[in-house]
Structure formats: structure tokens, C-alpha cells
KOLNUPA-99489 format. One line per 2 residues: their letters; for each residue x, y, z of C-alpha. Coordinates in steps of 0.001 Angstrom, whole numbers, plus 500000, padded with zeros to 6 digits. Example, Ala and Ser with C-alpha at 12.3 -4.5 7.8 and 13.67 -1.06 7.14 Angstrom:
# residues 2
AS> 512300,495500,507800; 513670,498940,507140
# end
This chain:
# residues 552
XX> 500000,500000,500000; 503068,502607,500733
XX> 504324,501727,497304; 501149,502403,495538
XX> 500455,505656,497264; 504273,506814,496849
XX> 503721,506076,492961; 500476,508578,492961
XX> 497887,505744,493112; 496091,506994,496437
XX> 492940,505118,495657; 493643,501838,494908
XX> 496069,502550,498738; 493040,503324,500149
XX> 491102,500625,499465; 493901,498281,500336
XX> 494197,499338,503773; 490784,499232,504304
XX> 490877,495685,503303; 493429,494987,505739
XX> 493160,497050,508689; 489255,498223,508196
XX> 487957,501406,507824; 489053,503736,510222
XX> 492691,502080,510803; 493440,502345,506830
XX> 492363,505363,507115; 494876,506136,510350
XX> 497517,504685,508050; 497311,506839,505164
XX> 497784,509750,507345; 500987,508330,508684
XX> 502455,507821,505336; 501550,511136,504217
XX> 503349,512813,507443; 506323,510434,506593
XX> 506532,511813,503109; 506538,515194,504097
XX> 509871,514738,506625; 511653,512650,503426
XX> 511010,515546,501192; 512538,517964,504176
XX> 515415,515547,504565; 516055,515861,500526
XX> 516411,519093,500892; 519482,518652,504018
XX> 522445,520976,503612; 525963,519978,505255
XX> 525643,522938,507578; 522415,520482,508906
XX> 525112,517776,509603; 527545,519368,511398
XX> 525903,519604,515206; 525072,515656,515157
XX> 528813,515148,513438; 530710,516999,515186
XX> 528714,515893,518679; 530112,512392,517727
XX> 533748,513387,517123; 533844,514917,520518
XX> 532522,511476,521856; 535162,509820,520706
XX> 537877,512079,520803; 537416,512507,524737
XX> 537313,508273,525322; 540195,508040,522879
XX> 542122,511567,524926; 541032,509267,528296
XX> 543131,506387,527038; 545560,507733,525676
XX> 546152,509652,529127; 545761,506328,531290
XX> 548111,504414,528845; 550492,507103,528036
XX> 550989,505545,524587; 550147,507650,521512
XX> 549708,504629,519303; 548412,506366,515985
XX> 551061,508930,515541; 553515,506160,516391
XX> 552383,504454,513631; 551781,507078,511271
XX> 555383,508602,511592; 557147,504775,511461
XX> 555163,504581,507963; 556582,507874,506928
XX> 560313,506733,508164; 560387,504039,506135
XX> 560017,506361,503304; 562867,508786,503954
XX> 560336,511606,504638; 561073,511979,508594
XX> 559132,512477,511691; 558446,516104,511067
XX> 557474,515800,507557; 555078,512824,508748
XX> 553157,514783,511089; 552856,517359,508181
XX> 551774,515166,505754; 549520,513896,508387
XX> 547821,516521,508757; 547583,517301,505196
XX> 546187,513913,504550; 543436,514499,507657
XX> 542471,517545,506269; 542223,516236,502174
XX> 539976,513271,503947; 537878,515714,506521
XX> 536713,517397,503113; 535803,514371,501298
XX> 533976,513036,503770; 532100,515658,504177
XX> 531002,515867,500563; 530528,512046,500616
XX> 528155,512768,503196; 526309,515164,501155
XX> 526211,513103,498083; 524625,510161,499984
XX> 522234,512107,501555; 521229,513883,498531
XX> 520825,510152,496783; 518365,509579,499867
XX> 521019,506876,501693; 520143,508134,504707
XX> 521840,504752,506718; 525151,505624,505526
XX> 525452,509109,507248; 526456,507789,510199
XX> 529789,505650,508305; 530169,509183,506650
XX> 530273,510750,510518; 532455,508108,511717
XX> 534924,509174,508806; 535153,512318,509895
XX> 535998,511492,513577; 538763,508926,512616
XX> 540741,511667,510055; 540182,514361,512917
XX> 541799,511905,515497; 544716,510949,513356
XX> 545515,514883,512883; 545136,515918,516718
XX> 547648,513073,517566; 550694,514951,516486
XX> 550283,517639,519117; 550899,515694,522157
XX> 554023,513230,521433; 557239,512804,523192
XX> 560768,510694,522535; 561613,508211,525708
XX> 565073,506786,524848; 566197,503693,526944
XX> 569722,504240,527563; 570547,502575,530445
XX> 572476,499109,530412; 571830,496707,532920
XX> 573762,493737,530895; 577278,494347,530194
XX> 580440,496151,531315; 581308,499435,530827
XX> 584113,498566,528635; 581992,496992,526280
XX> 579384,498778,526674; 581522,502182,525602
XX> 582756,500021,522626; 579417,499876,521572
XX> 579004,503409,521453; 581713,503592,519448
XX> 580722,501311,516483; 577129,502225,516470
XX> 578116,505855,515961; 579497,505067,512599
XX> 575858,504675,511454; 574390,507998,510024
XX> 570695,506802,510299; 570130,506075,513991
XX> 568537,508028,516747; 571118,509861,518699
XX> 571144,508478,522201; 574138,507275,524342
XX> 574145,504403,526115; 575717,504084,529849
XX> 575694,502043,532567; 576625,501497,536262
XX> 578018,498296,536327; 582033,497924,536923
XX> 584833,498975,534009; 585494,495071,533222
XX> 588454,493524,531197; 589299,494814,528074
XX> 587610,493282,524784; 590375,490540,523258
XX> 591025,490813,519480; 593039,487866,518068
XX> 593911,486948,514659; 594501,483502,513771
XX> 596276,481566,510783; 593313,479592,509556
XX> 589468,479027,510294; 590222,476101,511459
XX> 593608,477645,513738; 590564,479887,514882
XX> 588074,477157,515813; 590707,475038,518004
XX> 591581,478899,519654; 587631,479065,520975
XX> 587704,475457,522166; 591005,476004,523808
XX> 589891,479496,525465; 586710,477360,526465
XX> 588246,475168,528608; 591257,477171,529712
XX> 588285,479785,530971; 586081,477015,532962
XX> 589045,475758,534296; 590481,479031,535891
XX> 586876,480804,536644; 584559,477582,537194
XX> 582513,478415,534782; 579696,475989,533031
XX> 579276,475290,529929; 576244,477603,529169
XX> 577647,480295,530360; 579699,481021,526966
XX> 578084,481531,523196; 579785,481614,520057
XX> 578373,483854,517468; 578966,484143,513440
XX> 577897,485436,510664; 576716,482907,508372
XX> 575396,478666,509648; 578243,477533,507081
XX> 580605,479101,509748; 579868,476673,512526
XX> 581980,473239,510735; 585402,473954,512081
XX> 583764,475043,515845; 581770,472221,515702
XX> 584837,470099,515220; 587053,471715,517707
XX> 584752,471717,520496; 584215,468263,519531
XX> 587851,466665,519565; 587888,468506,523478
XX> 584916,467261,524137; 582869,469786,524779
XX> 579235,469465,524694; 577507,471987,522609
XX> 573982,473082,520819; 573205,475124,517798
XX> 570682,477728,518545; 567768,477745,516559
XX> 569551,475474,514071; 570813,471620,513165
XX> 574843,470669,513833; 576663,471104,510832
XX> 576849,466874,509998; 572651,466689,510828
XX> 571492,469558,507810; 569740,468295,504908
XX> 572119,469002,501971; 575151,467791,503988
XX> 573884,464441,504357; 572822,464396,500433
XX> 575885,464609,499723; 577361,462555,502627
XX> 574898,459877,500926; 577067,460141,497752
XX> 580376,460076,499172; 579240,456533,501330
XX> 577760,454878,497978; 580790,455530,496569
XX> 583176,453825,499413; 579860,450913,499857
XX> 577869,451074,496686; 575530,448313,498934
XX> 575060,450497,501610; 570824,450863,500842
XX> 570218,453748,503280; 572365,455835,501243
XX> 571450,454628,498042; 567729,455093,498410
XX> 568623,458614,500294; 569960,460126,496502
XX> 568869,457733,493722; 565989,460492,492899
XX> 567853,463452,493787; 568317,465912,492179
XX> 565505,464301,490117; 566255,462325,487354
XX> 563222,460087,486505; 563456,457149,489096
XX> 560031,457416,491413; 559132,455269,494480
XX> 557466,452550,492556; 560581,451560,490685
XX> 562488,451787,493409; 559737,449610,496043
XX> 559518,446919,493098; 564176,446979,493080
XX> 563045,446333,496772; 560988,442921,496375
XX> 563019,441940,494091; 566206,442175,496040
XX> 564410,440180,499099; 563211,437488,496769
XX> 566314,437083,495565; 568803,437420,498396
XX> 570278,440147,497042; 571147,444108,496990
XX> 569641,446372,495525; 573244,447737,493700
XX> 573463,444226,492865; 570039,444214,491131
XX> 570776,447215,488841; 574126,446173,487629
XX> 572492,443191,486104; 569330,444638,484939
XX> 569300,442383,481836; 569207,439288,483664
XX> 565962,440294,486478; 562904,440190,485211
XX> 561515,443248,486461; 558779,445289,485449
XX> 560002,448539,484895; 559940,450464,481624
XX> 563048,450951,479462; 563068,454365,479883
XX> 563359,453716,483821; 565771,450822,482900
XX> 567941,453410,481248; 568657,455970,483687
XX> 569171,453360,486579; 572234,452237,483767
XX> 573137,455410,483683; 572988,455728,487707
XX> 575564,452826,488130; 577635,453552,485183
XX> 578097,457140,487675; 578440,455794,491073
XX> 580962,452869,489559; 583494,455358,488242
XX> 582651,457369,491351; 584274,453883,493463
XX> 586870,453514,491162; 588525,457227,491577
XX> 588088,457636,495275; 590311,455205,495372
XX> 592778,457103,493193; 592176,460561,493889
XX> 593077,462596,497143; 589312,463070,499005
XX> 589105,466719,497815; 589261,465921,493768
XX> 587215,463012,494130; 584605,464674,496936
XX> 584050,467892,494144; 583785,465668,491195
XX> 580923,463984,492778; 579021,467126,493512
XX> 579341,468845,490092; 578554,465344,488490
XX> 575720,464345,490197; 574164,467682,489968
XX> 573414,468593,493537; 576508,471530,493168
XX> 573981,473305,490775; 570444,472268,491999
XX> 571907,473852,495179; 573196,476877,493327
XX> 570341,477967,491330; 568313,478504,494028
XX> 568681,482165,495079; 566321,482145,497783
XX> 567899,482951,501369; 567211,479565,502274
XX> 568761,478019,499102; 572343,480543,499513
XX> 572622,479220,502821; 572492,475832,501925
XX> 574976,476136,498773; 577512,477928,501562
XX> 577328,475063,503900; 578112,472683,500836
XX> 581340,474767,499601; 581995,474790,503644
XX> 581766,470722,503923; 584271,470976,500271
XX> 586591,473270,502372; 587191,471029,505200
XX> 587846,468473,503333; 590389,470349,501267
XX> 592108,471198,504643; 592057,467399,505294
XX> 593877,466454,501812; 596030,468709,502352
XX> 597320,468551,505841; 596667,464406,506022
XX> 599516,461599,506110; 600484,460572,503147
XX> 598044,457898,502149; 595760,458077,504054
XX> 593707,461448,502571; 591352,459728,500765
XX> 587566,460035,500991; 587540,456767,503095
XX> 589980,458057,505160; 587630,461347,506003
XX> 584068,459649,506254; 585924,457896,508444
XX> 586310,460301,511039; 582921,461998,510183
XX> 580984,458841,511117; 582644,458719,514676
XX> 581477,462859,514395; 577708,462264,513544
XX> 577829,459247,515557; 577432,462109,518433
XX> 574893,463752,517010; 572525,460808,517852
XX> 573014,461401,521584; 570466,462693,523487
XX> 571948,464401,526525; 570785,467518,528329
XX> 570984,470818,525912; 570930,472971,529427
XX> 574339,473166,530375; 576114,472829,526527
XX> 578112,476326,524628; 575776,477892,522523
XX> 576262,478037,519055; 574095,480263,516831
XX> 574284,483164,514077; 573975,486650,515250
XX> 570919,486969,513876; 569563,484418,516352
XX> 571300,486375,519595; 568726,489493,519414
XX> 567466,489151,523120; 570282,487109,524929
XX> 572873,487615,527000; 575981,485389,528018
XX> 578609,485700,530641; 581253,485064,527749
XX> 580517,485624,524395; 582862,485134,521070
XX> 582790,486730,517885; 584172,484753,514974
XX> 584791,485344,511658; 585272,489121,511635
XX> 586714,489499,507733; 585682,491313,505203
XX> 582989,490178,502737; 581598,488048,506012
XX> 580877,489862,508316; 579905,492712,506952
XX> 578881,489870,504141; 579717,490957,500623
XX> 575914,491813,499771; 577125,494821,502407
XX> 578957,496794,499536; 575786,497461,497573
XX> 574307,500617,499266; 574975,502595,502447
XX> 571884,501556,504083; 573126,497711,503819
XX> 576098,498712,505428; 574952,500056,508268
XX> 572479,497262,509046; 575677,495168,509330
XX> 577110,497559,511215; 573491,497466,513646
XX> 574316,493536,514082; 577732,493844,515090
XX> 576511,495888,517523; 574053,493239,518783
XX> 576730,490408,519044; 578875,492534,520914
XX> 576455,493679,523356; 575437,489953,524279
XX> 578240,489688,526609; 577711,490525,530072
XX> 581773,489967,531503; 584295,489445,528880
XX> 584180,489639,524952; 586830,487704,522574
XX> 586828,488887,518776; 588835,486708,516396
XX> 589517,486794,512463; 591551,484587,509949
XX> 594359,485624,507973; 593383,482738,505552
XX> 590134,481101,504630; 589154,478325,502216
XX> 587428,479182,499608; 585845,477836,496518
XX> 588677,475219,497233; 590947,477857,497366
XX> 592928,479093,499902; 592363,483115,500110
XX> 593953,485452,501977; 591447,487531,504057
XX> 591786,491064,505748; 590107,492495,508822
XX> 586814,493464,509187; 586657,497611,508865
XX> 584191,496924,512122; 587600,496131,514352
XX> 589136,499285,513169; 586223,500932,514277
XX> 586300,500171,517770; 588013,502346,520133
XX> 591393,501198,520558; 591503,502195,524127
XX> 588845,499205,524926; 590884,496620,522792
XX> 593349,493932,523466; 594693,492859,520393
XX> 596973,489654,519844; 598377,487506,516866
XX> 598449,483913,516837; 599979,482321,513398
XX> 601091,479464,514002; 604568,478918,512407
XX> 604788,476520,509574; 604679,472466,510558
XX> 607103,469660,509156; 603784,467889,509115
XX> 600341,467798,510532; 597657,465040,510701
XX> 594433,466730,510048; 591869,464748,511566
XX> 588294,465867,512660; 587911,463732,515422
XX> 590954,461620,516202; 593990,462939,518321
XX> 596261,465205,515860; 600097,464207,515497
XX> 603067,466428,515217; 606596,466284,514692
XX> 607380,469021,516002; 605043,470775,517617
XX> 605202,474860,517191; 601936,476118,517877
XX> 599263,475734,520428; 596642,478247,520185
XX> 595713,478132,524157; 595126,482036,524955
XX> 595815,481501,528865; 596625,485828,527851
XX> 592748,486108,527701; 592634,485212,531616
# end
């Protein structure tokens, strides 16, 4: 009945309503629609000035709950925001509260004229989402007016030695807010900086410093943390705490011998000392992928039980089992063994390095691991060109005859053997990248691997701003130690199966020399040396033994 009398027909309304409601109520109910129809034809006619005692009634409302909390919290959470946005851009904090309030403004008017324009289409619902509009942009404007910097600058961790060394790197950065940091606790030793001959001189050097330290200070185990740059880092600590026995964990992390691509490759270097060894074979006969799924391999499997025999055996006689497997599958299996046999026969000839490298470039993993540029996939191609490098120190600092790849899977199965265990992690060293640190502390804390191109990392060079985050995470590793702080570097570093000469980090030269202790152990040159990652090393003559009772 509304709709027929809004669309002019008034009679046939009438006589509707009379049908439902009877005479007098229909009639009752025409005169309510009419008065209704008058007010929508006033309310077509509403100008903004109509709006604003309603509007701006409501922005009060919430301003004063919003001003309540703010005042009980004493956090101004929308500015905050707002300005970190504008940081981010390179505008600054004052230029963020004027384009704030630029922005409010641009978005007050709008709103307002949105308001209109619904109104004037006869929306009436919406006004109030128009209103709130209004409100919100007003609140975000009036937060600039009432902000205020707290900087934290007290330290409650570490000495004031290190401490004050801190200062001193972190004011390199140009893009920082000022502040200096102080604190009450005692002076302290002086931070140690050592440079070593080797990575691996520098690994025994923590492991020795380790133990000389709980020895003199009765110290545990957890009190001390070794921080680096990159997880590839953590192979020749890993070892050295190992051969002195020293339990460890890696933060956040696997040990070195327990990560994925490590044991790939691992799996490669065991099938080629015991092609019948079955874990490894059916660890890496599909990777990287090359055509050979899980039902050819589970049907080599029944076959091999039937028959009493390997699977290796199986596929080097493929012509004689009667399998069913296609002869495309048939063919790369061939082509599987015709690898892994010339894989056996030169790691018999070949010194462990040549033969360990062929087998990663030839089987593929070397560039499945390098193409992948993802973080993830960079990490895991360093710590296979960091398992190539200590074997390259083995070949080259083994007996004669007896640096062969048997010879160092040898010593790495006594190595993951130890992995299995299942001890308490509470009292072990931490190990962990300095990534992982943000947030803990340690009574003794090493640096490692303080060269350049690792820490800062090489990606460092491309722009100022990487720099200085570098720069930012030095500062966190060294401000993780609470007592006493040991930096260390190598002169020399393999790489890419090549040993490189390194130079200092520019972060030591950085630090105030007045809160430095700076030694140089190089150890001279040896007749010979038995490299070995787990059994007891052998000298001749014995020249160099990197025990820094000086740190003490």
C-alpha cells in the first residue's frame, strides 16, 4: 500500500488498507504515510551545515574516550604508527606529522562531501559511516600535538668497557637516533682481538679458550656463546669443540653433519666407498631428480628380498631380472651405476678433495643447490662449499696415504655418531648466528669470523643503508656479553677450494682502541700435521698451540 500511494495511486492505497486494517485504521495509516513523506522531502532538501551539530557531537565522543586512554596508557599509538610509515620512506618524523595533517584535512573534506552526496541520493543509513569518517581523520591529525621521545639508555647487561665500545661502532651509522648508552656496572676487562692463521687455527683457539676459561673461573658450559655470521661458519667450531669434548647446541639450528644438503651429499660420498650400503642409496637415487620414482624403486626392493640380494646388485644386472620397469626407467638406473661405479673407482685414486668435488658437480646437487637464490637456498649452497673446504684442509694437511675420501668419512661417522646422543641441551656452549642472539645475554661471548665480505657479508657493499644494518648487528653480538668479549679473524680462509687470503673486518678498526686487546696467533709453519676431525692430531714438532691463557 506505501508503494502504491508513493507512485500517485492513492485510491487503489486506500482501498487496500481498508481491506486489511478496516475502515478507520486504513484510514489512520494513510495519514501516517503522508506525514512520513513530508519529513523525506525535508530531509532531501538537508544541507551539510544540517550535519555538522550531530557530526561533530560524535567526534567529541570519541575524541574525549580516545584523549582518556591515551592519558591512562600514556601511549600515543596512531602517531607512532603514522610517523614509522613515513620513516620508512625517507620523509622523517616532522614531515610525517605534516603530511599527516595534510592527509586528515584532504579526507575531513571528502567526507564531508561524501556525506552530502549520499544524503542527497536519499542513503540516509550511511550518514552515520560518513560521521564516523570524519571522527577517525580528525583523530589521526590531533595526535601529532601531544608526542614525546623516551630513549632507553641505560644498560643493565654488560660492562662498561663493552658497553663504551658499543658506542663507538654504532656511531658510525648515520641513520640512527642519537642516544648514548651508559651504565653502572664495573669497568670490566678489556675486549680481546686475536687473529689467527686459519678458520680452522681459529676454531681450536675458541675450544682452547673454552676450557682454559672454565678451568680458571669455574665456569659451566652455558655460560659462553659463540656467534657468526653465516650457519656455514659453525663446521670447524663444531669440530674443535668436539675433539675437546665439549658438549655443545646450535641455537635455533641443526649441527653442521645433521642439515639436509650435507647428508645428500654425505649419501654420495658413502655409495661411493659401499655402493651396497641401501640407506644411502635410496637417500639420493631420485635426487636431484632424474626420473626414478618410488614405485621403481619399492619393486628393486621385492626383488632384492626374493632374491637374496642388493639392491646395487640388482641394477648392475638389469638384463638378467625380470623386472617390470619400463626401458626408459631401465635406462637411467644404467646410467645411475655407470656414475656411482666410476665414482668407486677414483676415490680410490684421487686425494678426498678431487674426488669429493667431482661427485658434487657430476651428480648435479653443486647446481640444483646453486640455482636457488632464495635465502634459504644461499645458505644451503655455503654450507656445501663449507663441507668441500674442510675436506680440502684434510687432503692437504693428512699423512700421506691416508687422505682419501675413506679416510675422512671415516672420522665423520665417529662425528655424527654424536649427534645421535640425546643428553641435556641445558648446560652445553651455545652456538648460533647473530641473527639468532637478538634478546640474549651470556657471561662470555665470542665473535668469529670478523673478515671482510663476512661479516659485513659481501651483499654489504651494495648501498649505504646495507652497510649500516651490518654495522646494527655487530653491535648486537657485541652487546650479548655481560663479563668478557673475545673477537677473532683469519688471515686465511678456504674458499671455493681455494685458499684466500682475508683482511680484517673495517668493524675492528672501528672500535676504540683504548677498549681493545689485540693479539696475533699464526702458528709457524709444521714439518707435518695430521688433520683429523675427530681423532687425536700428530706432530713432529710441535710449534703452535693456540691456548690464549693471555685472555685470563
Amino acid at each position: 500500500p506505501r508503494w502504491l500511494y508513493l507512485k500517485g495511486h492513492l485510491s487503489e492505497a486506500k482501498k487496500v488498507f481498508v481491506n486489511i486494517h478496516g475502515s478507520e485504521k486504513g484510514a489512520a495509516e494513510i495519514k501516517r504515510i503522508e506525514e512520513n513523506s513530508n519529513s523525506d522531502n525535508h530531509n532531501s532538501n538537508l544541507k551539510i551545515k544540517d550535519l555538522l551539530k550531530p557530526s561533530l557531537r560524535f567526534i567529541l565522543t570519541v575524541g574525549l574516550i580516545v584523549g582518556v586512554l591515551q592519558q591512562i596508557t600514556g601511549i600515543n599509538a596512531v602517531y607512532f604508527y603514522a610517523t614509522s610509515i613515513f620513516k620508512q620512506t625517507g620523509i622523517g618524523t616532522d614531515a610525517a606529522f605534516s603530511s599527516g595533517v595534510l592527509l586528515s584535512t584532504i579526507s575531513v573534506v571528502f567526507t564531508f562531501v561524501a556525506i552530502y552526496l549520499i544524503d542527497r541520493m536519499g542513503r540516509r543509513p550511511l550518514l552515520l559511516i560518513g560521521t564516523a569518517g570524519i571522527a577517525l581523520s580528525l583523530l589521526v591529525c590531533s595526535y601529532g600535538f601531544n608526542q614525546a621521545t623516551y630513549k632507553l639508555e641505560q644498560n643493565y647487561r654488560s660492562t662498561s668497557t663493552i658497553v663504551e665500545a658499543a658506542n663507538s661502532i654504532i656511531k658510525q651509522n648515520e641513520k640512527q637516533i642519537e642516544k648514548n648508552v651508559w651504565t653502572s656496572n664495573t669497568k670490566g676487562d678489556k675486549i680481546i682481538v686475536v687473529k689467527t692463521g686459519s678458520d680452522n687455527d681459529e676454531g681450536r683457539l675458541v675450544a682452547n679458550t673454552i676450557s682454559d676459561v672454565q678451568m680458571r673461573n669455574q665456569a659451566h658450559h652455558k655460560d659462553f656463546a659463540i656467534l657468526y655470521r653465516t650457519n656455514a661458519q659453525s663446521r670447524s667450531l663444531e669440530e674443535s669443540l668436539r675433539k675437546r669434548n665439549i658438549p655443545y647446541k646450535i641455537y635455533g639450528g641443526l649441527s653442521f653433519y645433521q642439515r639436509k644438503e650435507i647428508k645428500d651429499l654425505l649419501a654420495y660420498y658413502r655409495l661411493a666407498i659401499n655402493p651396497n650400503d641401501e640407506e644411502a642409496f635410496k637417500r639420493i637415487i631420485n635426487y636431484p631428480t632424474r626420473g626414478i620414482g618410488s614405485t621403481t624403486i619399492q619393486r628393486l626392493n621385492v626383488f632384492a628380498n626374493e632374491h637374496n640380494k642388493t639392491i646395487w646388485e640388482i641394477i648392475n644386472h638389469l638384463e638378467e631380472a625380470e623386472i617390470n620397469i619400463n626401458k626408459g626407467t631401465q635406462k637411467k638406473l644404467k646410467e645411475f651405476a655407470l656414475m656411482i661405479n666410476n665414482f668407486i673407482i677414483n676415490s680410490k685414486q684421487k686425494d678426498a678433495h678431487t674426488i669429493a668435488e667431482e661427485i658434487a658437480k657430476q651428480t648435479g646437487l653443486f647446481n640444483n643447490l646453486y640455482t636457488d637464490k632464495s635465502p634459504e637456498g644461499v645458505s644451503r649452497f655455503e654450507n656445501i662449499q663449507e663441507l668441500l673446504n674442510g675436506i680440502k684442509d684434510f687432503s692437504e694437511t693428512a699423512e700421506q696415504g691416508v687422505n682419501k675420501l675413506p679416510d675422512f668419512m671415516e672420522d665423520v661417522a665417529l662425528l655424527t655418531d654424536q649427534d645421535k646422543e640425546t643428553d641435556d641441551d641445558f648446560n652445553k656452549v651455545t652456538l648460533m648466528t647473530v641473527h639468532a642472539a637478538k634478546g640474549l645475554e651470556f657471561p662470555y661471548v665470542f665473535v668469529v669470523g670478523l673478515e671482510e665480505n663476512l661479516f659485513p657479508s659481501m651483499m654489504s657493499g651494495e648501498s649505504q643503508e646495507n652497510l649500516e644494518e651490518e654495522r646494527r648487528l655487530f653491535y648486537v653480538a657485541i652487546t650479548r656479553a655481560k663479563e668478557r668479549l673475545f673477537l677473532s679473524f683469519a688471515s686465511t680462509r678456504f674458499k671455493w677450494g681455494q685458499l684466500t687470503d682475508c683482511q680484517p673486518s673495517r668493524f675492528i678498526s672501528e672500535l676504540d682502541d683504548k677498549f681493545l686487546e689485540k693479539h696475533e696467533l699464526t702458528p709457524k709453519k709444521k714439518e707435518y700435521a695430521s688433520h683429523k676431525i675427530y681423532a687425536k692430531t700428530k706432530y713432529k714438532k710441535k710449534t703452535y698451540s693456540p691456548c690464549l691463557s693471555i685472555f685470563i
